[in-house]
BADREN-942077 format. One record per residue (C-alpha): residue number from 1; x, z, y. Coordinates in nm, 3 decimals, decimal comma. Layout:
% BADREN-942077
(r NUM (X Z Y)) ...
END
This chain:
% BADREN-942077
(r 1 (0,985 0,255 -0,439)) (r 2 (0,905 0,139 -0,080)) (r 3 (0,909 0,352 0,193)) (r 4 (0,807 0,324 0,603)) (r 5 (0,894 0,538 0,827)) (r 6 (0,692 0,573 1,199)) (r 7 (0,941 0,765 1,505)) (r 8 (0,767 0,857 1,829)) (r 9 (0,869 0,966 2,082)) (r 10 (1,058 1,316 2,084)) (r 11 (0,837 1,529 2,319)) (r 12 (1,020 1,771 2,538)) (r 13 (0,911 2,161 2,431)) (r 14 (0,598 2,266 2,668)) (r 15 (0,657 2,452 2,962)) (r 16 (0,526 2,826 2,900)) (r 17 (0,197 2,925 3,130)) (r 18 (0,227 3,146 3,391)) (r 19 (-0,016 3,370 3,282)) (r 20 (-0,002 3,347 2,900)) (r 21 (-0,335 3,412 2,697)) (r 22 (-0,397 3,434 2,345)) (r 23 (-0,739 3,221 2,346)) (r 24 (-0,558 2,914 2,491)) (r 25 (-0,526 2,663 2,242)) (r 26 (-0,197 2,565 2,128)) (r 27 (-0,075 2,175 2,263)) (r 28 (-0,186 1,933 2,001)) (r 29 (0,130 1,795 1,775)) (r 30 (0,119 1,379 1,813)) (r 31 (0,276 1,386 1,437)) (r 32 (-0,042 1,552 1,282)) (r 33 (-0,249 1,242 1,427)) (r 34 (0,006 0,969 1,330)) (r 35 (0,008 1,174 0,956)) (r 36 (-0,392 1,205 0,928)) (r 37 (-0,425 0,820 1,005)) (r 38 (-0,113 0,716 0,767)) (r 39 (-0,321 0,972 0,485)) (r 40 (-0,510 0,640 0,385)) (r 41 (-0,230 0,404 0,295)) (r 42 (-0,128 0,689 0,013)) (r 43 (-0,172 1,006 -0,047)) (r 44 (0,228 1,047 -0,038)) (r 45 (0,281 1,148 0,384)) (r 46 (0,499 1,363 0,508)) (r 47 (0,630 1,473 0,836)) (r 48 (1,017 1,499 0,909)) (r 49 (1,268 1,568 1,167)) (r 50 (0,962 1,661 1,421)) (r 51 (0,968 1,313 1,548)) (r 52 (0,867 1,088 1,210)) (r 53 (0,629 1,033 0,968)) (r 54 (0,735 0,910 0,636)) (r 55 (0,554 0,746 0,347)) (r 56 (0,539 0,591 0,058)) (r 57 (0,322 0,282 -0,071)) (r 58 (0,457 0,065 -0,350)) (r 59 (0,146 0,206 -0,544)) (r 60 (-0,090 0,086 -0,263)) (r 61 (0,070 -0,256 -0,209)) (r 62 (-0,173 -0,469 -0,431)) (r 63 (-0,476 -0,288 -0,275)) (r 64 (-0,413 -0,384 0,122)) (r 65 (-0,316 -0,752 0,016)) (r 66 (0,072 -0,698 -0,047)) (r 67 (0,335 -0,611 0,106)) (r 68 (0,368 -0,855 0,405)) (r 69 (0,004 -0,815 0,481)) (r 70 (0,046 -0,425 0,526)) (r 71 (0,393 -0,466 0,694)) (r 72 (0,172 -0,668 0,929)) (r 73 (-0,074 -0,415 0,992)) (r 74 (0,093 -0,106 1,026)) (r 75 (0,377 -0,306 1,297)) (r 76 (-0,008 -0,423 1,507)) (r 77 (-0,186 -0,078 1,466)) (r 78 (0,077 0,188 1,482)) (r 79 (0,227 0,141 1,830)) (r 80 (-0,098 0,241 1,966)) (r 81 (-0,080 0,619 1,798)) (r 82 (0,299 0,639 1,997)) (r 83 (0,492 0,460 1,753)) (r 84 (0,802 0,348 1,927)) (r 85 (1,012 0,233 1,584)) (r 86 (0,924 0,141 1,247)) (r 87 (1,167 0,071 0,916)) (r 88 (1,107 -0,031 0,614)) (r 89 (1,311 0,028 0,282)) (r 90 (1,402 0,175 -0,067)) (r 91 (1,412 0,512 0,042)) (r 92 (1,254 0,750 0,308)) (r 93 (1,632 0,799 0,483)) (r 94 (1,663 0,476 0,500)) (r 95 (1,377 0,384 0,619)) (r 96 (1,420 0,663 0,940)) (r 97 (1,751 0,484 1,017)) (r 98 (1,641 0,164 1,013)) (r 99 (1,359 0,257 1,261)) (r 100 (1,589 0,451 1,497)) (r 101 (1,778 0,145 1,510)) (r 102 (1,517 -0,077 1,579)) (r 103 (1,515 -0,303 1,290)) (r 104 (1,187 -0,336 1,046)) (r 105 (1,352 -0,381 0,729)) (r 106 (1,636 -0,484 0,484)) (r 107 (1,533 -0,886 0,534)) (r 108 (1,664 -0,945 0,179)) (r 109 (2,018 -0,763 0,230)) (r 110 (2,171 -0,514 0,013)) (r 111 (2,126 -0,171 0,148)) (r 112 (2,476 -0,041 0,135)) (r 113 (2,543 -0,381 0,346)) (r 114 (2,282 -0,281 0,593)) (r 115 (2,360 0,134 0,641)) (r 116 (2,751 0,007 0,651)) (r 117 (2,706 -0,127 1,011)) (r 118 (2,459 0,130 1,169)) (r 119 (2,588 0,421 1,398)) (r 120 (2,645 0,702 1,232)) (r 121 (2,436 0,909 1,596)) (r 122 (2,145 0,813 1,400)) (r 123 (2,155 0,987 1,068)) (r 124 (2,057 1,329 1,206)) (r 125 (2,309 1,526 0,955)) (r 126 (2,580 1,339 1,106)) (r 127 (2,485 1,278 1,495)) (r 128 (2,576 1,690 1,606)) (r 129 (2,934 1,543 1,501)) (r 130 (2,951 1,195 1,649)) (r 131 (3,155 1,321 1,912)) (r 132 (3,447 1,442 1,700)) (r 133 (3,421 1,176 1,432)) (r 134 (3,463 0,937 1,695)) (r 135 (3,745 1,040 1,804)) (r 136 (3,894 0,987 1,483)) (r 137 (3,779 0,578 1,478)) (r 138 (3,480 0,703 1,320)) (r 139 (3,151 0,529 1,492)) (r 140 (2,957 0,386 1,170)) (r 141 (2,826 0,496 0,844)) (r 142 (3,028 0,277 0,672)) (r 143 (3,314 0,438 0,834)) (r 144 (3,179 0,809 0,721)) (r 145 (3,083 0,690 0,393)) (r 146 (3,462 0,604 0,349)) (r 147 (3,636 0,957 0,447)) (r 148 (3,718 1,153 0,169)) (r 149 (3,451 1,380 0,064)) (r 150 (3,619 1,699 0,022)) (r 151 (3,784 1,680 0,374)) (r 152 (3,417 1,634 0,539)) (r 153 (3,246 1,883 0,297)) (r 154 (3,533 2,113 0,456)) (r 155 (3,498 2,070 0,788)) (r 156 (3,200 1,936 0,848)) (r 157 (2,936 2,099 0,523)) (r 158 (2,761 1,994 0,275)) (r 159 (2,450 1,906 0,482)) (r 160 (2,609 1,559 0,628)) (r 161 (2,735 1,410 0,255)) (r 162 (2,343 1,545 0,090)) (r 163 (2,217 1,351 0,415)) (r 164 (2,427 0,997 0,369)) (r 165 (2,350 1,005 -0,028)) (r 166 (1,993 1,039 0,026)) (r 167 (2,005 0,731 0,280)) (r 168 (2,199 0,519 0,031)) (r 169 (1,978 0,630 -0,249)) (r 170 (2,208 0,846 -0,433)) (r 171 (2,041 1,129 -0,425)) (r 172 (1,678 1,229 -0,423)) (r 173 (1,435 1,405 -0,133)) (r 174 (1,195 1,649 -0,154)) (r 175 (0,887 1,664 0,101)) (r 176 (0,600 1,848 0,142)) (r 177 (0,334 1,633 0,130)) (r 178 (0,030 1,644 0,419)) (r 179 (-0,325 1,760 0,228)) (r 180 (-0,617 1,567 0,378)) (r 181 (-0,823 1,845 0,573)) (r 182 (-1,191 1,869 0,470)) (r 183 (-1,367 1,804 0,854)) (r 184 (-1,218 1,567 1,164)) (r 185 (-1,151 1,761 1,454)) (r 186 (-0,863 1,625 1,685)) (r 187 (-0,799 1,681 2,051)) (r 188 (-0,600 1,530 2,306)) (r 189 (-0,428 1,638 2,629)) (r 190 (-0,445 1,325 2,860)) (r 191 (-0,106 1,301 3,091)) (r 192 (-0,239 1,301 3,375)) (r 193 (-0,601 1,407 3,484)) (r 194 (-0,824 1,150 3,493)) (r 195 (-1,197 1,095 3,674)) (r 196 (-1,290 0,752 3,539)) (r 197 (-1,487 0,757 3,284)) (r 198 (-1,430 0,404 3,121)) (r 199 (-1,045 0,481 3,148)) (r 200 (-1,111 0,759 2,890)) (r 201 (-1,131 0,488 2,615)) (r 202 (-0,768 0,411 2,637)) (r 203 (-0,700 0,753 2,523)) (r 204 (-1,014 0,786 2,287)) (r 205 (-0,936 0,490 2,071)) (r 206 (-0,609 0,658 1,924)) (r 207 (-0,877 0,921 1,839)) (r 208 (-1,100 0,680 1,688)) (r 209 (-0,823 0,518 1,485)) (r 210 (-0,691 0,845 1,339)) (r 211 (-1,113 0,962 1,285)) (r 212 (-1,113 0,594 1,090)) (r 213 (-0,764 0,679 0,894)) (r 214 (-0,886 1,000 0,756)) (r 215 (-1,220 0,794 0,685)) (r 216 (-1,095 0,585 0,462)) (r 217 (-0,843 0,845 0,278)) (r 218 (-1,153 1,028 0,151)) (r 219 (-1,327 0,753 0,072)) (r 220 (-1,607 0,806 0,346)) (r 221 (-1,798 0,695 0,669)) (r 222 (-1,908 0,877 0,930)) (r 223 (-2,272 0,799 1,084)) (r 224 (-2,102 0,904 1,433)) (r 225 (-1,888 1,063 1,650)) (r 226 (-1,925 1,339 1,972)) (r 227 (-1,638 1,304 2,178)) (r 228 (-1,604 1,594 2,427)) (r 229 (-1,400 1,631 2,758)) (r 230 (-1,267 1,932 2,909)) (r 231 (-1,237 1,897 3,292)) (r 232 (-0,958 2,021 3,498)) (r 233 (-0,931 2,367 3,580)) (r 234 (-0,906 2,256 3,987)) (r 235 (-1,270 2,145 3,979)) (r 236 (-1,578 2,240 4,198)) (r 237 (-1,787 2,536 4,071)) (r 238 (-2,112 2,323 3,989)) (r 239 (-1,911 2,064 3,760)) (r 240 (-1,903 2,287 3,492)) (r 241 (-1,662 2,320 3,193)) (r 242 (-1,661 2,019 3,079)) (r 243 (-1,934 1,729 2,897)) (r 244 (-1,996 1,545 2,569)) (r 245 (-2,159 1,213 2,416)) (r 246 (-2,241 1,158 2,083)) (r 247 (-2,254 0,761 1,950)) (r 248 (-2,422 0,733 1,633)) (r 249 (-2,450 0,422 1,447)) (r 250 (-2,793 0,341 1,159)) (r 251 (-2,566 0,398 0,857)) (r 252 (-2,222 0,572 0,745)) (r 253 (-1,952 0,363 0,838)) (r 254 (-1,566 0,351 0,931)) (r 255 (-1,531 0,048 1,166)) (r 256 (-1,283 0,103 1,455)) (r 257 (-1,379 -0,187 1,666)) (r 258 (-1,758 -0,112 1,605)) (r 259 (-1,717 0,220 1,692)) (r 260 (-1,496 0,123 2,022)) (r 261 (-1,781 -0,096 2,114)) (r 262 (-2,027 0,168 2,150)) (r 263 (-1,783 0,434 2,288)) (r 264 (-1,714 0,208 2,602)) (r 265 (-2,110 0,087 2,678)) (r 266 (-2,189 0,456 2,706)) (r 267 (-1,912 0,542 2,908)) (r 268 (-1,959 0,240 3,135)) (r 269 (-2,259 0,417 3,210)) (r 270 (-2,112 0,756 3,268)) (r 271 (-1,975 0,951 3,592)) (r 272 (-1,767 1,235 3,575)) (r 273 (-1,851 1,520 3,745)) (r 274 (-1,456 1,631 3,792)) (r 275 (-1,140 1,524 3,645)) (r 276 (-1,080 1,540 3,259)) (r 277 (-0,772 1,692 3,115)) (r 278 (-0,876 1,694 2,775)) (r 279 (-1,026 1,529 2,536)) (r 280 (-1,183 1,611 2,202)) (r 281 (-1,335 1,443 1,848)) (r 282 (-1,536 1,542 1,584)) (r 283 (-1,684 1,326 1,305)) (r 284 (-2,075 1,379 1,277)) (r 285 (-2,280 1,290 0,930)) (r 286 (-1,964 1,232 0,702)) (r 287 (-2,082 1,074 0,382)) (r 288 (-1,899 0,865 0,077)) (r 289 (-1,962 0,560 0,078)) (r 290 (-1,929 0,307 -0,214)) (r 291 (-1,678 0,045 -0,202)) (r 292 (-1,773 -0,273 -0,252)) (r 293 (-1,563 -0,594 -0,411)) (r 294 (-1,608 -0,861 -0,241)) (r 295 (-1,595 -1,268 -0,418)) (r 296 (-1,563 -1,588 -0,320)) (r 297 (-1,787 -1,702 -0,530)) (r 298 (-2,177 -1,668 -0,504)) (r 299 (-2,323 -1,368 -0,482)) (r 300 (-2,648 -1,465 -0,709)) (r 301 (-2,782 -1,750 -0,835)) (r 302 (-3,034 -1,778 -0,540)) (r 303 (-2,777 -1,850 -0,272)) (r 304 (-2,858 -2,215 -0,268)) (r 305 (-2,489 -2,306 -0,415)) (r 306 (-2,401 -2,406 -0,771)) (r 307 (-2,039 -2,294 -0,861)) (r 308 (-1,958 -2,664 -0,953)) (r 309 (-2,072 -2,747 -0,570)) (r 310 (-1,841 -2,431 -0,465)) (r 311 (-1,570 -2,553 -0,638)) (r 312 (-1,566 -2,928 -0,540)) (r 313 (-1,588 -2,794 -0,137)) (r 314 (-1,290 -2,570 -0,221)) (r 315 (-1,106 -2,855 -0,368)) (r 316 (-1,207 -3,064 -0,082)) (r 317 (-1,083 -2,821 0,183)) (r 318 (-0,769 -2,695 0,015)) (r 319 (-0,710 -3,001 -0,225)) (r 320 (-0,746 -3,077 -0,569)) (r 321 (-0,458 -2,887 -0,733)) (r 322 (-0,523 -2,579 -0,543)) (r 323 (-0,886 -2,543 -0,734)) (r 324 (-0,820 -2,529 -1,096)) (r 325 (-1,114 -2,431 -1,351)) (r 326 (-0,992 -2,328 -1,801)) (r 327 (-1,132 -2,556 -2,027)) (r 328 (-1,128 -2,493 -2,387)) (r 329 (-0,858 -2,782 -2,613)) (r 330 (-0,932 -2,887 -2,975)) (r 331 (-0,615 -2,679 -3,075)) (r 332 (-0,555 -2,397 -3,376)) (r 333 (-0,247 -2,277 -3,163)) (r 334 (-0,393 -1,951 -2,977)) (r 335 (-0,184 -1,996 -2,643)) (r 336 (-0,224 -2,400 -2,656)) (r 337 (-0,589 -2,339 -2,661)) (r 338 (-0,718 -2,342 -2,310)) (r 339 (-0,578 -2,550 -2,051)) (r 340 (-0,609 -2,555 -1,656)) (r 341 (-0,741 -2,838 -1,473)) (r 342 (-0,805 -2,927 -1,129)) (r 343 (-1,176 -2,894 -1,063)) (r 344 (-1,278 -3,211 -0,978)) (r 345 (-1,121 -3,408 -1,232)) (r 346 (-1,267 -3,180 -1,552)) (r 347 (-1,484 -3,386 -1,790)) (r 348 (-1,777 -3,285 -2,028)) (r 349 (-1,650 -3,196 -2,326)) (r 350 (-1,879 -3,126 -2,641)) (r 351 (-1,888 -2,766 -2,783)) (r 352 (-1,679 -2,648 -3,019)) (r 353 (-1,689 -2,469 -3,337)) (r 354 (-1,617 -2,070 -3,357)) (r 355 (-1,345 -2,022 -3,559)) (r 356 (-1,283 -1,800 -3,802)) (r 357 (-1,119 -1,517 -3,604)) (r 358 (-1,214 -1,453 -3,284)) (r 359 (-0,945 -1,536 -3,020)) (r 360 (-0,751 -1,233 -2,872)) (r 361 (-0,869 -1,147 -2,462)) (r 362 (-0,504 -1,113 -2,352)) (r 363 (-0,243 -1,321 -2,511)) (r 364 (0,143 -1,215 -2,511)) (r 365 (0,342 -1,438 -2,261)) (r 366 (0,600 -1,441 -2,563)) (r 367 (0,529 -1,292 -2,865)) (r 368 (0,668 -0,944 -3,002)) (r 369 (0,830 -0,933 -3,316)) (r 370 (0,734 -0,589 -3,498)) (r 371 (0,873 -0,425 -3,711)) (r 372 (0,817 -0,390 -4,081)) (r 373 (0,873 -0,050 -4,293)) (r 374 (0,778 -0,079 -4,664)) (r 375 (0,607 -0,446 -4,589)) (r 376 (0,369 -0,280 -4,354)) (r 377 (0,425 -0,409 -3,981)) (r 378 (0,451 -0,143 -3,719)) (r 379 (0,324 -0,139 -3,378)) (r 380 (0,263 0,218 -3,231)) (r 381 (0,212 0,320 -3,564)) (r 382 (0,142 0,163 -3,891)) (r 383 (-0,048 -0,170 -3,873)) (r 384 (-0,398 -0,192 -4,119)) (r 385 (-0,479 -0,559 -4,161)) (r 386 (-0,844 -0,598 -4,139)) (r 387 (-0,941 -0,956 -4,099)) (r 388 (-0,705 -1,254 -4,203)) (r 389 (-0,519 -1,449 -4,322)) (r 390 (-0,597 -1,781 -4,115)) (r 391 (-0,309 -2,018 -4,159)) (r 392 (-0,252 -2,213 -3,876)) (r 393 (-0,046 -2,550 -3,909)) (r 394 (-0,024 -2,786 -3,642)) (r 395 (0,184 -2,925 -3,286)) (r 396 (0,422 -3,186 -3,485)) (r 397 (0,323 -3,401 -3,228)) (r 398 (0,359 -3,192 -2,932)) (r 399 (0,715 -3,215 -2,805)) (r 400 (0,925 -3,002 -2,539)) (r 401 (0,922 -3,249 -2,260)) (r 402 (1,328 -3,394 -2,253)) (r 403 (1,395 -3,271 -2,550)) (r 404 (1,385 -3,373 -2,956)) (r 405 (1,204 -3,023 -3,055)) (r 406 (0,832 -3,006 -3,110)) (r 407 (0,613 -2,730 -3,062)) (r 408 (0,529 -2,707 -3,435)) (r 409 (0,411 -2,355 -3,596)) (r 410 (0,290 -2,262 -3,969)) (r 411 (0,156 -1,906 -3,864)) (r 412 (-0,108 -1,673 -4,132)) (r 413 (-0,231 -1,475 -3,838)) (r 414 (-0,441 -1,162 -3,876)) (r 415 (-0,696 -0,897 -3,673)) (r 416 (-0,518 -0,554 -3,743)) (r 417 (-0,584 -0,230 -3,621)) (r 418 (-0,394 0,017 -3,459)) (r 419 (-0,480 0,415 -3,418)) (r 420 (-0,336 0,387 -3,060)) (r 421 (-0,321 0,029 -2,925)) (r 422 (-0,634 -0,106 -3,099)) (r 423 (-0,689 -0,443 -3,223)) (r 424 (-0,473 -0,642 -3,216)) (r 425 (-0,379 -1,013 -3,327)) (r 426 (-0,067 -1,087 -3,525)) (r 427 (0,052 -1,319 -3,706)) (r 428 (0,351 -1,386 -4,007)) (r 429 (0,592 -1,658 -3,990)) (r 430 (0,941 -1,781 -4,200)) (r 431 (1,208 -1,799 -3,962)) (r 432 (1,510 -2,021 -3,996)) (r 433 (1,667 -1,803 -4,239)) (r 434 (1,391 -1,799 -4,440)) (r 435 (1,314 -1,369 -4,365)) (r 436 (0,970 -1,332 -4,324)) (r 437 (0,859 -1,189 -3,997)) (r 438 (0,514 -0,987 -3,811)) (r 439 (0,502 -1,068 -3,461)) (r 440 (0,241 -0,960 -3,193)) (r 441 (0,036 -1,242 -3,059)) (r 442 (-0,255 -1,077 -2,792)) (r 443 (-0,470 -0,751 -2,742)) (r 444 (-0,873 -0,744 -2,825)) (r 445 (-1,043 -0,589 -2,524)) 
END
């Protein structure tokens, strides 16, 4: 598993008003933001400690472009939700003590190498006792992790040894995971009262990022926005409460910067009537919106470029061996059959005849030998043969480059047919020994 963890910064608790009332709206919580924009890296959020969100993506890696391209990402975009530390690792623990420290991730270390030399103030369990435990030469949590359990589970609880297994991935965690609410509605109390309109796009982008985040977790756009602001009790009587604008866009969409853009030309245009101390957003005309794949190559035959011309600019640009295109080799031997080539040196070759099985879509990167009950080969279940045999014998010639041994097989392969897996191609073949053995050569889609 790999998990991140994002620490703000601790807020002090709010000052109660002087004249409490029951309609006024609780202070918004910065973690609920940071969560609802995290919601569309994975569904698998949570909040801890009060000052972190924690989450994990291994399942999400291949769909933002791998690891180092999301690592990149989430270090440009989160600072601007309050972010002040970020850590990467194997576990969620870790990953909050690694951010507290200031340090993104493992950097190809071992773990237990990493936690060893970290202070021990930063594992909450064990911080309320940093005092004590370094009086006794204790100051790391490769010192801690080193005392004898029982004395510390004495003295100290359970609580601090659950706390340093989970970091060193010893021991699991449990979280309750953040649901993705069904509307957008966020508000924002600005730190200090502001009556410039364009400087209210400093605080609504953070708004606009989170709107965008919960966007994409529910697989939706948003034709627009109306972003209200609440102004400052101290105002004159004819300012009113407060005002709003509304941006709208021609279709459903979830583009930040587009979205930025047409925040700030309205409020260059806009003058404040009295200070704002508040700020609110709600997403207007929330639809789902299909995802679409993009290609590098053509989009239709129409677009004025053959894929031949494609390929020969690729190779051009990025050089020959980086463009390769499968051609089909006069060869029996199912995973000698096709070949890669650069691009631009491919030659015309004349077509081939089908043979007399069909080749399997997805070929084995080494076969799997089966095994055989009563003479019937067994893969998920008993094996029926259905199309076969074709012997194959051939590759004396083909030798293991530095070596003496040739690639030479005498295979009967077969199309059989499993209940669970589906076709599939196998083939028999005499080992050394002379035992006769089933292995599994490739999957029919």
């Amino acid at each position: 598993m790999l998990w991140v963890a994002l620490v703000i910064s601790p807020t002090p608790p709010p000052e109660p008003p002087r004249t409490p009332s029951p309609e006024q709206p609780a202070s918004p919580d910065p973690l609920d933001g940071l969560a609802l924009w995290c919601l569309q890296f994975t569904p698998r959020v949570a909040k801890v400690e009060g000052c972190a969100v924690v989450l994990e993506v291994q399942a999400s890696l291949k769909l933002f472009k791998g690891e180092a391209a999301l690592k990149a990402r989430i270090s440009d975009e989160a600072p601007d939700l309050g972010v002040i530390g970020i850590g990467w690792a194997s576990n969620a623990k870790a990953a909050l003590v690694l951010a507290r420290c200031g340090i993104l991730d493992l950097g190809g270390r071992d773990l237990q190498t990493v936690l060893d030399a970290l202070p021990l103030v930063e594992l909450t369990a064990s911080a309320e006792h940093a005092e004590v435990l370094a009086r006794m030469g204790v100051t790391t949590l490769g010192h801690l992790r080193t005392l004898p359990r029982d004395g510390v589970s004495r003295r100290w609880g359970d609580d601090i040894l659950m706390a340093l297994d989970q970091a060193y991935g010893r021991m699991p965690e449990a979280f309750k995971w953040e649901v993705i609410p069904e509307t957008f509605s966020v508000r924002y109390e600005l730190p200090a009262r502001e009556d410039n309109a364009s400087a209210l796009l400093a605080y609504a982008r953070p708004m606009l990022m989170q709107m965008c985040g919960w966007l994409a977790s529910r697989h939706a756009g948003a034709e627009g926005y109306t972003l209200r602001w609440v102004h400052d009790s101290m105002r004159a009587k004819d300012a009113g409460d407060g005002g709003e604008v509304t941006i709208r866009s021609a279709e459903p969409m979830r583009d930040l910067e587009h979205f930025t853009r047409l925040l700030a030309e309205h409020l260059a245009k806009l003058e404040l009537l009295a200070p704002v101390g508040e700020l609110r957003l709600d997403a207007v005309g929330v639809e789902r919106v299909t995802e679409q794949s993009l290609s590098l190559l053509p989009q239709s035959l129409g677009s004025g470029e053959s894929l031949i011309l494609l390929a020969e600019r690729l190779a051009a640009r990025f050089g020959p061996e980086c463009v390769l295109t499968p051609y089909r080799c006069d060869d029996h031997r199912a995973a000698f059959a096709a070949r890669w080539s650069p691009a631009a040196k491919r030659k015309p070759r004349k077509p081939e005849a089908v043979p007399e099985l069909p080749a399997p879509t997805m070929l084995q990167d080494t076969p799997i030998r089966l095994a055989v009950r009563e003479g019937c080969p067994h893969y998920q279940g008993p094996l029926t043969l259905l199309v076969g045999p074709e012997l194959v014998e051939c590759g004396w010639w083909d030798r293991v480059p530095g070596t003496s041994t040739t690639q030479s097989v005498q295979r009967d392969y077969w199309v059989a047919i499993s209940e669970t897996a589906g076709a599939l191609s196998i083939f028999c073949e005499q080992l050394d020994s002379g035992e006769l053995a089933w292995f599994l050569d490739g999957v029919y889609a």
